[in-house]
PAMAR-481801 format. One line per 3 residues: number of its first residue (from 0); their letters; for each residue x, y, z of N, C-alpha, C. Coordinates in nm, 3 decimals, always signed. Example, Ala and Ser with C-alpha at 12.3 -4.5 7.8 and 13.67 -1.06 7.14 Angstrom:
0) AS) +1.319/-0.569/+0.780/+1.230/-0.450/+0.780/+1.320/-0.330/+0.780 | +1.285/-0.225/+0.708/+1.367/-0.106/+0.714/+1.290/+0.003/+0.787 .
This chain:
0) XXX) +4.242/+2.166/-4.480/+4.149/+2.116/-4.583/+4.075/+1.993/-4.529 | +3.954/+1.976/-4.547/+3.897/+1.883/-4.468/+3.828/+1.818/-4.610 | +3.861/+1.677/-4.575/+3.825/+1.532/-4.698/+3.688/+1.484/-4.593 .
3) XXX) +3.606/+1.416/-4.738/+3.494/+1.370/-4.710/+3.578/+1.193/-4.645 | +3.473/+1.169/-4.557/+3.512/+1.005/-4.503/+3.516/+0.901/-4.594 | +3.621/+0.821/-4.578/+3.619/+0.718/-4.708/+3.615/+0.536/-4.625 .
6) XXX) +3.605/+0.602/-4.533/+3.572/+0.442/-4.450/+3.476/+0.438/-4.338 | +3.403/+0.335/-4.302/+3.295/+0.390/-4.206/+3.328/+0.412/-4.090 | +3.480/+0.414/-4.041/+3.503/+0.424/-3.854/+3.546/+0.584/-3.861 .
9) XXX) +3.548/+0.646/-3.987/+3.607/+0.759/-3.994/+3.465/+0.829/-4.023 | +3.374/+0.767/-4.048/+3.240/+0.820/-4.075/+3.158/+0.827/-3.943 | +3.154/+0.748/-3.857/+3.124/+0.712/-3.717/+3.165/+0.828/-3.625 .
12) XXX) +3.294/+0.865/-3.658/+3.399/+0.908/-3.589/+3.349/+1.089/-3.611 | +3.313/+1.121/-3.743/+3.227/+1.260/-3.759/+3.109/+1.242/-3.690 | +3.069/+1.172/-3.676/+2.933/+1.129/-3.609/+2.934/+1.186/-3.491 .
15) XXX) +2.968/+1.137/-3.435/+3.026/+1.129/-3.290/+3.109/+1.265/-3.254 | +3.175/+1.333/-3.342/+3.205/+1.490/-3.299/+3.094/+1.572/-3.308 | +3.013/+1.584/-3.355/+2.852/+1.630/-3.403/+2.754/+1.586/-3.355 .
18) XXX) +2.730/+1.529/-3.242/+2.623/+1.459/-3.190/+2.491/+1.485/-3.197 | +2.503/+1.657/-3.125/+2.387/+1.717/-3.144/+2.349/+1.800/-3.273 | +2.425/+1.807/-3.339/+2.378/+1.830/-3.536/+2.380/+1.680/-3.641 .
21) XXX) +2.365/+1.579/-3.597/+2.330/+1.452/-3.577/+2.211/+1.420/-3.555 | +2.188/+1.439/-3.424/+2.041/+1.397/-3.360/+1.924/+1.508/-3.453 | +1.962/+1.621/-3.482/+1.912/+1.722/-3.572/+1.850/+1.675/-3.696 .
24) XXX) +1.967/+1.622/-3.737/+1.957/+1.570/-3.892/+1.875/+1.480/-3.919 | +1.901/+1.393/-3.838/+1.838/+1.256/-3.742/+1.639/+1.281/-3.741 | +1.566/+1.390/-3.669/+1.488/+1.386/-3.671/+1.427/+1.425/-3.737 .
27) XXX) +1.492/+1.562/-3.841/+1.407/+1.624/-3.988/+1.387/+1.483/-4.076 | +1.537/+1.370/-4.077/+1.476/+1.241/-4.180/+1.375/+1.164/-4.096 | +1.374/+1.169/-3.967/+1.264/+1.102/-3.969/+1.126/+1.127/-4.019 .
30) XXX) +1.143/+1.265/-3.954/+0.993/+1.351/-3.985/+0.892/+1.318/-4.180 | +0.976/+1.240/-4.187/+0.980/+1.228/-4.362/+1.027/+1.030/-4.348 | +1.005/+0.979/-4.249/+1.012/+0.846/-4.260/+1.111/+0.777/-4.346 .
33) XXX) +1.242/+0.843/-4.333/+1.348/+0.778/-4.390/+1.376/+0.623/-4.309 | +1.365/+0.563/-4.422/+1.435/+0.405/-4.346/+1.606/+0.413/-4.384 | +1.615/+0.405/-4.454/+1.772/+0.415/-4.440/+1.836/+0.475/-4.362 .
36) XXX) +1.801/+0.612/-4.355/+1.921/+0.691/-4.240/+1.857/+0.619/-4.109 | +1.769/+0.602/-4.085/+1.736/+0.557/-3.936/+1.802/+0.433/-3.936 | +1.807/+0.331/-4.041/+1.855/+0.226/-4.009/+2.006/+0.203/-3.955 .
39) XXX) +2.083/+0.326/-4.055/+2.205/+0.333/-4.041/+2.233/+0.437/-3.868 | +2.114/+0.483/-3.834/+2.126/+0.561/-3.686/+2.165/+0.460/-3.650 | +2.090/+0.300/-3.598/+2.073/+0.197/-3.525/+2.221/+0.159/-3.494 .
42) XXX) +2.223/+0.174/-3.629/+2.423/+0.110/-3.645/+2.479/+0.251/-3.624 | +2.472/+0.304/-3.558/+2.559/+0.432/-3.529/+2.562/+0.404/-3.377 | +2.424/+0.371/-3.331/+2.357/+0.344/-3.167/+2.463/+0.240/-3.175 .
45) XXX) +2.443/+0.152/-3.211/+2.524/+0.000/-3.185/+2.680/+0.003/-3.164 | +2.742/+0.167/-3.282/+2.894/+0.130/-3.234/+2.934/+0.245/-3.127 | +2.830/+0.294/-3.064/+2.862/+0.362/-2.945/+2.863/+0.527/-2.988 .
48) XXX) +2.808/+0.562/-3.112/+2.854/+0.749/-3.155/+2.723/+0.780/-3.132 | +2.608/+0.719/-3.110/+2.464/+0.771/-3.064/+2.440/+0.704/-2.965 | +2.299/+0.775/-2.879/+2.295/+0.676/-2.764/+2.131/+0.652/-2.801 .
51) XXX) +2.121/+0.467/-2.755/+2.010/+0.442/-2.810/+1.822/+0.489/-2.790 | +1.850/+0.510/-2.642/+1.716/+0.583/-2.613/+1.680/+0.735/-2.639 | +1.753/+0.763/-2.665/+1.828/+0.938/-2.740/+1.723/+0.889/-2.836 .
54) XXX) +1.773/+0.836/-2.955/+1.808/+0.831/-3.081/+1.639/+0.763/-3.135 | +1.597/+0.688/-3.034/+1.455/+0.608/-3.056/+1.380/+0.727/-3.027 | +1.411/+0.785/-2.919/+1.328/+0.960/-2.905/+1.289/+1.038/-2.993 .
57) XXX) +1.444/+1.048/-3.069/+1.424/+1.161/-3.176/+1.325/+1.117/-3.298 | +1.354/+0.997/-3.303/+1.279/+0.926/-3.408/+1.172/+0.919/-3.431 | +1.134/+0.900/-3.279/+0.969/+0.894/-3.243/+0.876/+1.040/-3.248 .
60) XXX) +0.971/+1.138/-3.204/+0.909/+1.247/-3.206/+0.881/+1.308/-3.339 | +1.013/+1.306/-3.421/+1.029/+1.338/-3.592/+0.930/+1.280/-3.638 | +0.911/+1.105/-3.684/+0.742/+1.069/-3.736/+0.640/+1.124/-3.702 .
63) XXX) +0.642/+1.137/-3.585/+0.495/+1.182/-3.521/+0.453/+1.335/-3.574 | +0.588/+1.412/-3.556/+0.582/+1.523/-3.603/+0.527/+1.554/-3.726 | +0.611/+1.497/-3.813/+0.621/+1.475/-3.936/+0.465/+1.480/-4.021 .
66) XXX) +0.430/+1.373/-3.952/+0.321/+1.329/-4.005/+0.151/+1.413/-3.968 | +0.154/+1.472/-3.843/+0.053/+1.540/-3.775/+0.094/+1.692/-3.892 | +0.235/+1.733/-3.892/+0.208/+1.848/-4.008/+0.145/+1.821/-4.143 .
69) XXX) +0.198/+1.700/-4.176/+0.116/+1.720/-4.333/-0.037/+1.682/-4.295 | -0.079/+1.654/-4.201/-0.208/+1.637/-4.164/-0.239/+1.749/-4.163 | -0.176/+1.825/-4.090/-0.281/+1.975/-4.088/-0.290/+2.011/-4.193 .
72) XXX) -0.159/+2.008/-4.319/-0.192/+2.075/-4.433/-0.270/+2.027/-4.525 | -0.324/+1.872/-4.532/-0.428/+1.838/-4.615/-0.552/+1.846/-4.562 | -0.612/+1.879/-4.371/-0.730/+1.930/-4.378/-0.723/+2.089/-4.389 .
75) XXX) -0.609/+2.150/-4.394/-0.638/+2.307/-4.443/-0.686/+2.303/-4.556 | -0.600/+2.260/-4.671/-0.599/+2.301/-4.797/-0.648/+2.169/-4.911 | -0.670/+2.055/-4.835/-0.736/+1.949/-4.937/-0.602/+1.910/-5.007 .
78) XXX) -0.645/+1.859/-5.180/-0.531/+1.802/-5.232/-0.557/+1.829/-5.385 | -0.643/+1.948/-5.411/-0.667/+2.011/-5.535/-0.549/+2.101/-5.561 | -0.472/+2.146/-5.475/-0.342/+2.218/-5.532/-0.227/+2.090/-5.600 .
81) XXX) -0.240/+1.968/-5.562/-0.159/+1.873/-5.645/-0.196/+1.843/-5.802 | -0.305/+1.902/-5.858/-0.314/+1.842/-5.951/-0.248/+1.917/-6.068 | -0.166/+1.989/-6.050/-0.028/+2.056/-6.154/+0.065/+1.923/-6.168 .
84) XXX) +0.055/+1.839/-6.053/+0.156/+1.703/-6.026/+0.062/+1.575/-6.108 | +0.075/+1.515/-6.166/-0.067/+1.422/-6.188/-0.017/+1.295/-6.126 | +0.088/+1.306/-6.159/+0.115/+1.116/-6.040/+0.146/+1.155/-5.895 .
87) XXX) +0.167/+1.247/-5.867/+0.168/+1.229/-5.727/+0.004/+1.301/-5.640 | -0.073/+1.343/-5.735/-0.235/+1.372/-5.733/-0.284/+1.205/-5.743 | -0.226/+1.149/-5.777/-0.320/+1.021/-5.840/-0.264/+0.938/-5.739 .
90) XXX) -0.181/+0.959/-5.672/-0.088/+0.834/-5.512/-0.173/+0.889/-5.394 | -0.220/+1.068/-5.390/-0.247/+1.112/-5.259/-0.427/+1.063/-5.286 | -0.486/+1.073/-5.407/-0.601/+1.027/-5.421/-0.630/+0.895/-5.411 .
93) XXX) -0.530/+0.782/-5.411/-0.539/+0.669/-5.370/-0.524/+0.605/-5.241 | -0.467/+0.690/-5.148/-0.388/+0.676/-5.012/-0.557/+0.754/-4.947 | -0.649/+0.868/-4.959/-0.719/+0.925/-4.927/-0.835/+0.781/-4.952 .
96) XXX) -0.868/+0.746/-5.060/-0.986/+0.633/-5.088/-0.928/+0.502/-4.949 | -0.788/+0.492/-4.970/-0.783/+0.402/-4.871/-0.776/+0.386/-4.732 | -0.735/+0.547/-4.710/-0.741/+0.583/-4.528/-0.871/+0.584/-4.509 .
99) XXX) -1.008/+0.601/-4.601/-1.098/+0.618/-4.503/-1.151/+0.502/-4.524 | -1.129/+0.369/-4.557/-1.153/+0.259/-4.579/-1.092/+0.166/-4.438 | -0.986/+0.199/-4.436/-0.885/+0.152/-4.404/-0.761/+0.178/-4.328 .
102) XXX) -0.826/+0.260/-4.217/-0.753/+0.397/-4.175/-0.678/+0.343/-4.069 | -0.707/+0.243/-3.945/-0.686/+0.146/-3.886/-0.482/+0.119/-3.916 | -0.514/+0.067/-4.003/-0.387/-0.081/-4.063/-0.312/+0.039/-4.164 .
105) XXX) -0.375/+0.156/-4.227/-0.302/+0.222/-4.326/-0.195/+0.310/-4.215 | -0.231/+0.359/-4.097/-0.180/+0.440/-4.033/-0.087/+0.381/-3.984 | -0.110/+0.245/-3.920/+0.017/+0.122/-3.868/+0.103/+0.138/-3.936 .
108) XXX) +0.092/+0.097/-4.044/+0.188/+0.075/-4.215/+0.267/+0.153/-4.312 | +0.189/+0.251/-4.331/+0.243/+0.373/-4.408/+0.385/+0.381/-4.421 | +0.427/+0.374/-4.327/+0.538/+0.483/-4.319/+0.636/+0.373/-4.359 .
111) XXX) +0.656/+0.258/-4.418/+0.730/+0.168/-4.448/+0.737/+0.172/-4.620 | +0.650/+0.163/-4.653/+0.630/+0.108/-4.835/+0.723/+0.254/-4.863 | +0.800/+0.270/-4.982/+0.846/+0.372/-5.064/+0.781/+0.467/-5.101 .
114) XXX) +0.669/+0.445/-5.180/+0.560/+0.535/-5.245/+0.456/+0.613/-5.161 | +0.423/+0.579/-5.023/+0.299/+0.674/-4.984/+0.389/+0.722/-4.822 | +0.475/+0.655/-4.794/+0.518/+0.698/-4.662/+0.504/+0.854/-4.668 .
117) XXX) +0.558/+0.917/-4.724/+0.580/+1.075/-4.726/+0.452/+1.171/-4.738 | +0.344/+1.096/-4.817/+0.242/+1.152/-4.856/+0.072/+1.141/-4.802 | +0.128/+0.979/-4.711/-0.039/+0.933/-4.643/-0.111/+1.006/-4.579 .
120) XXX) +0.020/+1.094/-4.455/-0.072/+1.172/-4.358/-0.147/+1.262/-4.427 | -0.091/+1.363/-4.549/-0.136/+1.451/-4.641/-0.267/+1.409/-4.680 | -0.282/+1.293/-4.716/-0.396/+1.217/-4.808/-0.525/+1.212/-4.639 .
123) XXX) -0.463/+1.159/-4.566/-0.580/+1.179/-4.439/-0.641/+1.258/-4.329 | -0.615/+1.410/-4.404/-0.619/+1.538/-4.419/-0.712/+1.539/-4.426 | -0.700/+1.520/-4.576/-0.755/+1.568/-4.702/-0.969/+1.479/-4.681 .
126) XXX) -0.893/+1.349/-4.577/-1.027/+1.258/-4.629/-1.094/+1.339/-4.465 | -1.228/+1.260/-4.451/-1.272/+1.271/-4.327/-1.263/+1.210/-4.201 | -1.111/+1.165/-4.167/-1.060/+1.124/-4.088/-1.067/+1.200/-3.974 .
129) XXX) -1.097/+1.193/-3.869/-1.128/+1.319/-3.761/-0.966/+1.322/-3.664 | -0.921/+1.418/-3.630/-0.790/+1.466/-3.596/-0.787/+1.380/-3.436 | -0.959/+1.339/-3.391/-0.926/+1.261/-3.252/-0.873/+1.135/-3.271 .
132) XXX) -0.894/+1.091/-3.397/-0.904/+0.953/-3.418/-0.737/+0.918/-3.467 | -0.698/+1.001/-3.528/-0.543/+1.033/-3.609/-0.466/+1.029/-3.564 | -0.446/+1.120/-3.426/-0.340/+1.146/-3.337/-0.312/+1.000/-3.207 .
135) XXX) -0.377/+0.957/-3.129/-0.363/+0.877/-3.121/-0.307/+0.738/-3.210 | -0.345/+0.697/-3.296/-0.273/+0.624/-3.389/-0.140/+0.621/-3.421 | -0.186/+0.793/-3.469/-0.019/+0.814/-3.495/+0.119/+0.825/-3.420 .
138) XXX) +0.065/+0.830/-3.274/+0.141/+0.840/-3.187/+0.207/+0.652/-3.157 | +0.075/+0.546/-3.157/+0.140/+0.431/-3.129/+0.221/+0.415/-3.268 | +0.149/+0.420/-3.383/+0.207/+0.359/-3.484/+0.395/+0.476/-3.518 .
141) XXX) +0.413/+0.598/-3.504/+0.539/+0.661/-3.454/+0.626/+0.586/-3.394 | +0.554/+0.494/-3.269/+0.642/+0.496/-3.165/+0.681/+0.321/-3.213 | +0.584/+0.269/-3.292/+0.637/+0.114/-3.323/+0.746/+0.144/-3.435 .
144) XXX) +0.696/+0.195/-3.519/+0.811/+0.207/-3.593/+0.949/+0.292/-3.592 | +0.999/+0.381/-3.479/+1.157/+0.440/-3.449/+1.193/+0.288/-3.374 | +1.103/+0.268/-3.280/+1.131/+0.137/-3.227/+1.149/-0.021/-3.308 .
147) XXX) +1.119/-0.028/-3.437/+1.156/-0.100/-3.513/+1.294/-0.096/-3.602 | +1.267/-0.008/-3.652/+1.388/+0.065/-3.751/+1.503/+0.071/-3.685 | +1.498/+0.124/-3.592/+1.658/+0.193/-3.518/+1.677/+0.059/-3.433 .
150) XXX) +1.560/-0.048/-3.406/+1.645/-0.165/-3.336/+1.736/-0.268/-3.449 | +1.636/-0.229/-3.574/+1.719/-0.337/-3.669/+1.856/-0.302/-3.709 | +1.842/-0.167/-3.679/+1.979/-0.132/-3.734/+2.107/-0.144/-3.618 .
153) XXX) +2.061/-0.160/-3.509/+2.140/-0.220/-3.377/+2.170/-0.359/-3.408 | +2.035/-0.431/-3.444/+2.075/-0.524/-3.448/+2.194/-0.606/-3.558 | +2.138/-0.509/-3.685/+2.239/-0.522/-3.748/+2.390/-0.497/-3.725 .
156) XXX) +2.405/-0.391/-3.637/+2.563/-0.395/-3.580/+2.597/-0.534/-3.494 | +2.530/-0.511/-3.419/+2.562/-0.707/-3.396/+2.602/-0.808/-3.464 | +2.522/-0.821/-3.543/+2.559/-0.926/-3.619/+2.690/-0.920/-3.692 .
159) XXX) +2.695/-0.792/-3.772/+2.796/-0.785/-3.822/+2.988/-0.819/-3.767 | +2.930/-0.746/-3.614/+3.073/-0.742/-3.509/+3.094/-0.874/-3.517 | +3.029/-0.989/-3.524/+3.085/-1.157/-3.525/+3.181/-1.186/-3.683 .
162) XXX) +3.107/-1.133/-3.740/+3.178/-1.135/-3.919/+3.331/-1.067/-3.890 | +3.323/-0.931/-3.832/+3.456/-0.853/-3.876/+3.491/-0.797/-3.721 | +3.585/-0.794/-3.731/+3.665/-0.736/-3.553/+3.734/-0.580/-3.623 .
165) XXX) +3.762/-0.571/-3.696/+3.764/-0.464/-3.791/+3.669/-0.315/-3.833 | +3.617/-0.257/-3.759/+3.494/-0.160/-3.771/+3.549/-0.049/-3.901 | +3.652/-0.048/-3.944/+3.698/+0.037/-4.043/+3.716/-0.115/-4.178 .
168) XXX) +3.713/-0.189/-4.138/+3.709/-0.262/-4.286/+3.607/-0.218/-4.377 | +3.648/-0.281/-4.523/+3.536/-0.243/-4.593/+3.462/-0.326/-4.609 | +3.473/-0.411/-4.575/+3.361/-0.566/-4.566/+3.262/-0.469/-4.488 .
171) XXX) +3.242/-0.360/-4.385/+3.188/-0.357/-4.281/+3.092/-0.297/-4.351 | +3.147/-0.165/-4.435/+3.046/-0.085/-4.541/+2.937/-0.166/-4.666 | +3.068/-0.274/-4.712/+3.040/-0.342/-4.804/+2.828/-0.422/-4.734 .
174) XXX) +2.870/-0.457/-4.619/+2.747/-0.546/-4.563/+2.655/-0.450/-4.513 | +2.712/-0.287/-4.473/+2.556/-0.201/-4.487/+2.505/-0.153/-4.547 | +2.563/-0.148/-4.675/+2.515/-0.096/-4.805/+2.416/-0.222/-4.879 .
177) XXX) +2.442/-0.355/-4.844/+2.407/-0.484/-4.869/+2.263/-0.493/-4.782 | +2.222/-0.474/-4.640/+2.145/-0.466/-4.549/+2.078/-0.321/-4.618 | +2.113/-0.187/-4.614/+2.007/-0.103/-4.645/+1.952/-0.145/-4.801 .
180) XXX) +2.017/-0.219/-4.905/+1.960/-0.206/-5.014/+1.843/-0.332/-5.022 | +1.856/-0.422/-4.916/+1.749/-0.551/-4.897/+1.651/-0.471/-4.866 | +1.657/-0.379/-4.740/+1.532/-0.297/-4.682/+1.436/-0.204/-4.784 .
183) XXX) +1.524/-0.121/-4.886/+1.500/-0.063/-4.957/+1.397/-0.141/-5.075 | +1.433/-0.249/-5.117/+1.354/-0.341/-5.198/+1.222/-0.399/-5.107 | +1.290/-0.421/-4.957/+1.153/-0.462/-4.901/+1.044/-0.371/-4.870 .
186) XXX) +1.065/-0.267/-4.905/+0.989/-0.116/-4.873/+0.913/-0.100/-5.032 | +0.963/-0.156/-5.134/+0.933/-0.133/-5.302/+0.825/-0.258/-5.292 | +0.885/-0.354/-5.247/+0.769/-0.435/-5.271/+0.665/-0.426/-5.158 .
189) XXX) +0.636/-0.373/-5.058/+0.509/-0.359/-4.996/+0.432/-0.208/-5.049 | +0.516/-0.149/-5.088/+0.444/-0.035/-5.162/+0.357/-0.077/-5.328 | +0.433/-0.173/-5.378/+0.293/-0.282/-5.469/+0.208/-0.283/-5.434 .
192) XXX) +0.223/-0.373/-5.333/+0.094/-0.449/-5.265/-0.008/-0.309/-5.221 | +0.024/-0.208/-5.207/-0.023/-0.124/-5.137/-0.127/-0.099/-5.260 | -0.046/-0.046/-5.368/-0.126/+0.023/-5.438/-0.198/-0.045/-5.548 .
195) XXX) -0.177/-0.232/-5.557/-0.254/-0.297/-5.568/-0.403/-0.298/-5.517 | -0.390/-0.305/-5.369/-0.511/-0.284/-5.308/-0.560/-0.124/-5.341 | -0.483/-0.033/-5.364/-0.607/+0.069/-5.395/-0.670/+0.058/-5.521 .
198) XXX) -0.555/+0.009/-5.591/-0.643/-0.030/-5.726/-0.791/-0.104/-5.731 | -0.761/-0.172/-5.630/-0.908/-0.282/-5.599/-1.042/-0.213/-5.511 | -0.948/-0.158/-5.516/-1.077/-0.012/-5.406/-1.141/+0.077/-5.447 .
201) XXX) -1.077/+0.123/-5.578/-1.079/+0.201/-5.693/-1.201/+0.137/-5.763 | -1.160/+0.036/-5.814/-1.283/-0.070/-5.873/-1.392/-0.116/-5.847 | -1.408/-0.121/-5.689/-1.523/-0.197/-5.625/-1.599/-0.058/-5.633 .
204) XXX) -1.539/+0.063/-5.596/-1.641/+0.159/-5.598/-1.649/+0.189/-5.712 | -1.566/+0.221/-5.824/-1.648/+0.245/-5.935/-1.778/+0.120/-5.974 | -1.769/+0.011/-5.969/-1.867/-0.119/-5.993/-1.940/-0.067/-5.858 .
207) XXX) -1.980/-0.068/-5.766/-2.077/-0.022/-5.639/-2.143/+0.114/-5.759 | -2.071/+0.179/-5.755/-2.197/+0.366/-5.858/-2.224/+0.244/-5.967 | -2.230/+0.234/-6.037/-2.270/+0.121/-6.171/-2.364/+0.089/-6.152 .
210) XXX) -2.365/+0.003/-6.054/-2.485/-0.126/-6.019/-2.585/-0.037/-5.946 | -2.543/+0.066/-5.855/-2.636/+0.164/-5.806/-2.770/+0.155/-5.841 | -2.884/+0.158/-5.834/-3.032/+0.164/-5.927/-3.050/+0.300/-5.912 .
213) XXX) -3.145/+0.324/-6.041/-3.151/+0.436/-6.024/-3.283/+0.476/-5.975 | -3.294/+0.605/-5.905/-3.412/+0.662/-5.833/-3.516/+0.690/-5.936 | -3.628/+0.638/-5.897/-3.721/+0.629/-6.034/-3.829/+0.774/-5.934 .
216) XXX) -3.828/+0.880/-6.000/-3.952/+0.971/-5.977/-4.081/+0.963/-6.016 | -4.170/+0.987/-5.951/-4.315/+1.019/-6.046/-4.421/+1.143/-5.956 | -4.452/+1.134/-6.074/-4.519/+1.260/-6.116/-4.692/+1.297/-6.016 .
219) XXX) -4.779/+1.390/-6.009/-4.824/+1.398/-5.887/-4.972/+1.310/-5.908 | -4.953/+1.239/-6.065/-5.081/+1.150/-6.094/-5.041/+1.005/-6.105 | -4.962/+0.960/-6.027/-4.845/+0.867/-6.022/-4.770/+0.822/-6.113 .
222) XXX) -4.741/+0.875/-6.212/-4.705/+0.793/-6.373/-4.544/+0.825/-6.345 | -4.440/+0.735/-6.375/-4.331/+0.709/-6.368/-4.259/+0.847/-6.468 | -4.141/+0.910/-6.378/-4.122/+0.993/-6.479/-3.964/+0.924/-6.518 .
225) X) -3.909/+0.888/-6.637/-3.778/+0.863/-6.600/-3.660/+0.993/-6.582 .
């Protein structure tokens, strides 16, 4: 009969018999910009059950992946099949106003905030973002962030090993459950800010059509037609 792990050196320890259905698992969450499981990879890298340039690989390849598919599927098919969804039609229509604004710094970023990570590439599909301009990006901005994520989570094993000599204590769980739930909030609050600014993007162009003037015609004896 086989029990689920109830401490993390016994969790490590499945890890580490599974390596390569691991690294598996490993890159479908990335492909979908999970911060947590990557973070907790880092700390998997750190106590020796992954290996770290492995593991930044898979990572890197999964985002990249990840993200170039839902690209293809929002310049196949646009983003008129979401609107059965209305809030998640109304996140990919805000992420689309802002990639082509803002396509630069949105592509860097994305994949961090809670709310559009999963859905941006979809949204810059959908806009007229050209696939030369995309892929490149997405390849540096991929490769900064496995390389961010999976170092913090190294680094976080570090730190921790000074606190506890103990890798099966529960202080050990207790402080990564403590570390992923800071990240998790820091991912909620830049996804605000995010969709703050589309809100403001939203606005300037509706006020830009407003103020618009309008095209005054006339007629072939010059008299103004309105």
């Amino acid at each position: 009969m086989t029990y689920l792990p109830t401490d993390l050196a016994s969790f490590l320890s499945i890890i580490r018999q599974n390596g390569e259905i691991a690294y598996t698992l490993i890159f479908a969450w990335a492909s979908s910009h999970s911060l947590l499981l990557t973070l907790f990879a880092g700390y998997a890298a750190f106590s020796g059950v992954l290996k770290f340039g492995t593991l930044i690989g898979v990572c890197w390849f999964g985002s990249f992946f990840g993200d170039v598919f839902r690209f293809w599927i929002g310049r196949q098919f646009g983003i008129g099949w979401l609107q059965r969804f209305p809030r998640l039609h109304g996140a990919v229509a805000k992420a689309v106003l802002l990639g082509e604004r803002h396509y630069l710094w949105m592509i860097l970023t994305h994949r961090y905030p809670h709310g559009i990570r999963g859905i941006a590439a979809l949204a810059y599909g959908a806009s007229a973002l050209p696939w030369r301009v995309f892929l490149p990006l997405n390849i540096v901005a991929s490769g900064i962030w496995s390389v961010l994520i999976v170092s913090a989570g190294y680094a976080f094993g570090r730190m921790s090993e000074k606190v506890m000599n103990d890798a099966s204590a529960s202080l050990g769980l207790i402080m990564l459950i403590v570390f992923l739930g800071l990240s998790w909030l820091l991912s909620r609050k830049f996804d605000q800010v995010v969709a703050e600014k589309a809100a403001e993007e939203k606005a300037a162009t509706a006020k830009q059509r407003k103020e618009k003037p309008k095209r005054v015609r006339k007629s072939r004896n010059g008299r103004r037609i309105a």
